[in-house]
C-alpha positions in Angstrom: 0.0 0.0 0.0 1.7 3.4 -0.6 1.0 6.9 0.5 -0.5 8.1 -2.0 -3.4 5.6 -1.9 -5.9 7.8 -0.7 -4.2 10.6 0.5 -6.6 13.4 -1.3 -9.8 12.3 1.2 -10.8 13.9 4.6 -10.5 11.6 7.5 -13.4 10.6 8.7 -14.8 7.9 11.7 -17.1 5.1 11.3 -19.7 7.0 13.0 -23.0 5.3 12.1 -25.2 2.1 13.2 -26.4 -0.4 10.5 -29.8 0.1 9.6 -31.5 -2.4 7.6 -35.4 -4.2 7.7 -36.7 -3.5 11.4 -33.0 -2.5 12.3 -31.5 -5.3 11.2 -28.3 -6.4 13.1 -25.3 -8.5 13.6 -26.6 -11.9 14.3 -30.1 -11.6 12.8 -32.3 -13.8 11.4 -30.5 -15.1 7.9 -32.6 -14.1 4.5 -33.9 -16.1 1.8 -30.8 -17.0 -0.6 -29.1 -20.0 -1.2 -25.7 -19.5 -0.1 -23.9 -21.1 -3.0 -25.3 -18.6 -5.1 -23.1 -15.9 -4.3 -24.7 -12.9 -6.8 -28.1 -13.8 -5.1 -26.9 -13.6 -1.7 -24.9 -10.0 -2.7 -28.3 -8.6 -4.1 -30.1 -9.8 -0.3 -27.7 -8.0 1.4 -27.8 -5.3 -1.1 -31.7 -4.9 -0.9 -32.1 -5.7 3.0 -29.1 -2.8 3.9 -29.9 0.0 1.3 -33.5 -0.7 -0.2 -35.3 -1.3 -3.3 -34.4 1.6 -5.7 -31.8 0.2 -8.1 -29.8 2.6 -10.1 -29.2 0.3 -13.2 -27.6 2.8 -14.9 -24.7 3.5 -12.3 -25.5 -0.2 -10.5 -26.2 0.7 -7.1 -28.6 1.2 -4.6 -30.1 4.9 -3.7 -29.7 5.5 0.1 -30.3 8.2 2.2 -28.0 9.2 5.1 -27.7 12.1 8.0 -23.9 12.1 8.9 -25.2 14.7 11.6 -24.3 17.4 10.3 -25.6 18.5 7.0 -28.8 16.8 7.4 -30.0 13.9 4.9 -28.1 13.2 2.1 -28.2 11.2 -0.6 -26.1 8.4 -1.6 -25.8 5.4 -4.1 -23.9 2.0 -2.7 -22.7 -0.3 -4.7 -21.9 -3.8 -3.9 -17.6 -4.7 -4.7 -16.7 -7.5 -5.3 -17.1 -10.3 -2.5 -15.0 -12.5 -1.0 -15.7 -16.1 0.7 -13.2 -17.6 2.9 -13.6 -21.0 5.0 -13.5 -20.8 8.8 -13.1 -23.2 11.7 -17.1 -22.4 11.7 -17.9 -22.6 8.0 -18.0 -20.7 5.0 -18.2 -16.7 5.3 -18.5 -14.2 3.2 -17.3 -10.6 3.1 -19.0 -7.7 1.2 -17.9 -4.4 0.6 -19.9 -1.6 -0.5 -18.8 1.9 -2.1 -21.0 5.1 -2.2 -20.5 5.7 -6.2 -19.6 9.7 -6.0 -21.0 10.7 -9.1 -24.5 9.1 -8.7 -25.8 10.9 -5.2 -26.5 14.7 -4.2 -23.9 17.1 -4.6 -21.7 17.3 -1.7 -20.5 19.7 0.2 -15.9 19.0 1.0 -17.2 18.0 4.8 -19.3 15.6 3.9 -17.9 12.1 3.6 -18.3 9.0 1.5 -19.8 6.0 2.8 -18.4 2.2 3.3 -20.8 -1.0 4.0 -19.2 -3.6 5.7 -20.7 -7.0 5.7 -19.8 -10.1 7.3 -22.4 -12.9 6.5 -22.4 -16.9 7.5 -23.3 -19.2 4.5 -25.6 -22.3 5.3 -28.6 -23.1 7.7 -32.2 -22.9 6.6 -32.5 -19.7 5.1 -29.2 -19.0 3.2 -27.3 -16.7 5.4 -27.0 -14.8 8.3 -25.0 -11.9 9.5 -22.1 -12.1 11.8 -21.2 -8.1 11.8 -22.2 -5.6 9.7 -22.3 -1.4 9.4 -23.7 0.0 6.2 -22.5 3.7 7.0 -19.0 4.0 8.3 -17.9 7.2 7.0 -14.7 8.2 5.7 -13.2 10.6 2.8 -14.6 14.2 2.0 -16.9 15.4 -0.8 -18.5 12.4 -1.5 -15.8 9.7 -1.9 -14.8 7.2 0.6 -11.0 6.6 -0.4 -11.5 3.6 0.8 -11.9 1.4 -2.8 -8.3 -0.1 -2.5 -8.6 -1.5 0.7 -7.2 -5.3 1.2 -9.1 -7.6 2.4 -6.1 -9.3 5.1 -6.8 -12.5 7.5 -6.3 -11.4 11.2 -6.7 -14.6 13.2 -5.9 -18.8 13.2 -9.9 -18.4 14.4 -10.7 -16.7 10.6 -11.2 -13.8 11.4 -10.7 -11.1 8.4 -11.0 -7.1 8.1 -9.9 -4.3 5.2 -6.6 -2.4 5.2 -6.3 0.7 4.1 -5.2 4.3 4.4 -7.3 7.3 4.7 -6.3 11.2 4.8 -6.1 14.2 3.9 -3.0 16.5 2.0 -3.9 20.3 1.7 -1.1 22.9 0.5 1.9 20.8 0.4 1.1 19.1 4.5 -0.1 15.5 4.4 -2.2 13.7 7.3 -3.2 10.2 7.2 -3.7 6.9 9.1 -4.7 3.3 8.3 -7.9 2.0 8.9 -8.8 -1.7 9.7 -12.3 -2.4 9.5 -13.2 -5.9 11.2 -16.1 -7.7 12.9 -15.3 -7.5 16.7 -18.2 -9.0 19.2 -20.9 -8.7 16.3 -20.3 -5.3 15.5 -17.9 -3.9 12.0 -15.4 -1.8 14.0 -12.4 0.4 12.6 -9.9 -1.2 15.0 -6.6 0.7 13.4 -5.6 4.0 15.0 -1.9 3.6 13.6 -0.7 6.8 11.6 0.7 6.7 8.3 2.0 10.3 7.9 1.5 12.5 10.9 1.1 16.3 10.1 3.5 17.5 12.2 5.7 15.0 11.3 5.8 15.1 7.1 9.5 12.9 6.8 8.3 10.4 8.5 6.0 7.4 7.3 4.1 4.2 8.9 4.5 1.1 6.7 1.9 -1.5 8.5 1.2 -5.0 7.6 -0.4 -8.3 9.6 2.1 -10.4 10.6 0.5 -14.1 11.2 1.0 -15.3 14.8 0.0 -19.0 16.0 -2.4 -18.5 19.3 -5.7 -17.6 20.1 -7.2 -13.7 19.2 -5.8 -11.6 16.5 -2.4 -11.3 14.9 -0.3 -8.4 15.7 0.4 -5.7 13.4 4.0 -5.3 12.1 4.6 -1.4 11.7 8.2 -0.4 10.2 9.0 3.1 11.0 10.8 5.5 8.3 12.5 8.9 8.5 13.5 10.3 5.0 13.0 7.3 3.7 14.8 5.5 6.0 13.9 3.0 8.2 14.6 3.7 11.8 12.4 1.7 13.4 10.5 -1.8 13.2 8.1 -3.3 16.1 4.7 -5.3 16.3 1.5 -3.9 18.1 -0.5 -6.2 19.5 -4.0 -6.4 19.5 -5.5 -4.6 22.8 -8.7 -6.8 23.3 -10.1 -5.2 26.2 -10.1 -1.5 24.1 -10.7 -3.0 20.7 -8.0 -1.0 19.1 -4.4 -1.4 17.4 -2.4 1.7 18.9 0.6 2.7 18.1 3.0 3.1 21.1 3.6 6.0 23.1 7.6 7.6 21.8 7.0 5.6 18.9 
């Protein structure tokens, strides 16, 4: 992942609670969908999350959201490309979904882009059901999430998984930025990353983070190499801190 991934967008916090038929939430009833076919299980989610208006020209859903601040806006989600992996407890399956910029209201430079983040367990009677999910979390400015390269990385022996990425903001020359790892802790779609990548008062030197696979029980550690000019001067793993549900970088570091 390099810096300039998604340096251009605002940084913002997963802020709000999934909302889906009669509040739908982690653990839920499953909805009707076989789970081995995938695309039909995508458009459940799609439907149940975001609705029944279908923007076939730009292929995604029309959805309204109040990030609190401007009021209502007006959004279109659009389902990426999913992934299933198999678990100790079965098959599960990971959606993504993108607010596409061009296809909602206006927007104003505070106002953020939107990322879904699904977490669904294939099988039982009715298809699926979900395991975690938040079909709001806001990031970016003006619309776009900056979140569309984000990786989707294993985190535990358990199969646990979550998306890597990095999310900020560079304005006349100064860059601020941090990575985000969104993952499914106690039923809920978290951003458990509060790991800098470029700190603005700090512009020659950079946070390079990746998951470094541990044998035991909870989540890997994170393996951060620290640079200065483009020099490393530092390498060290953060562990996950269970009780807080965060990855935090070290004070002095």
């Amino acid at each position: 992942m390099g810096r300039g991934d998604t340096l251009k967008y605002g940084i913002r916090t997963g802020l709000a609670v999934a909302i889906g038929l009669a509040g739908t939430a982690a653990g839920a009833m499953a909805q009707d969908a076989p789970a081995g076919d995938i695309p039909a299980v995508v458009k459940a989610i799609m439907q149940d999350q975001y609705g029944d208006d279908f923007d076939a020209k730009n292929a995604c859903w029309a959805f309204t959201h109040d990030d609190g601040q401007d009021g209502p806006t007006k959004y279109c989600m659009r389902a990426e490309k999913p992934d299933v992996v198999d678990t100790p407890a079965g098959k599960v399956l990971y959606l993504r979904a993108i607010n596409v910029a061009t296809a909602g209201d206006g927007y104003n430079a505070p106002q953020p882009g939107l990322m879904g983040a699904f977490r669904v367990r294939l099988g039982g009677r009715q298809g699926w059901t979900y395991t975690g999910l938040d079909n709001a979390m806001e990031y970016g400015s003006a619309g776009e999430c900056g979140c569309s390269k984000a990786a989707l990385v294993k985190l535990s022996d358990a199969g646990d998984y979550g998306w890597l990425f990095a999310t900020g903001l560079s304005s006349q020359g100064v860059t601020a930025s941090r990575y985000s790892l969104v993952a499914s802790v106690k039923g809920d779609m978290k951003d458990i990353s509060r790991v800098p990548q470029v700190r603005e008062g700090a512009q020659d030197t950079a946070y390079e983070v990746s998951v470094k696979p541990v044998a035991g029980k909870g989540f890997y550690p994170l393996h951060v190499v620290k640079s200065r000019a483009k020099a490393t001067v530092d390498a060290f793993d953060i562990p996950f801190d269970a009780a807080k549900s965060v990855y935090a970088l070290p004070a002095g570091r």
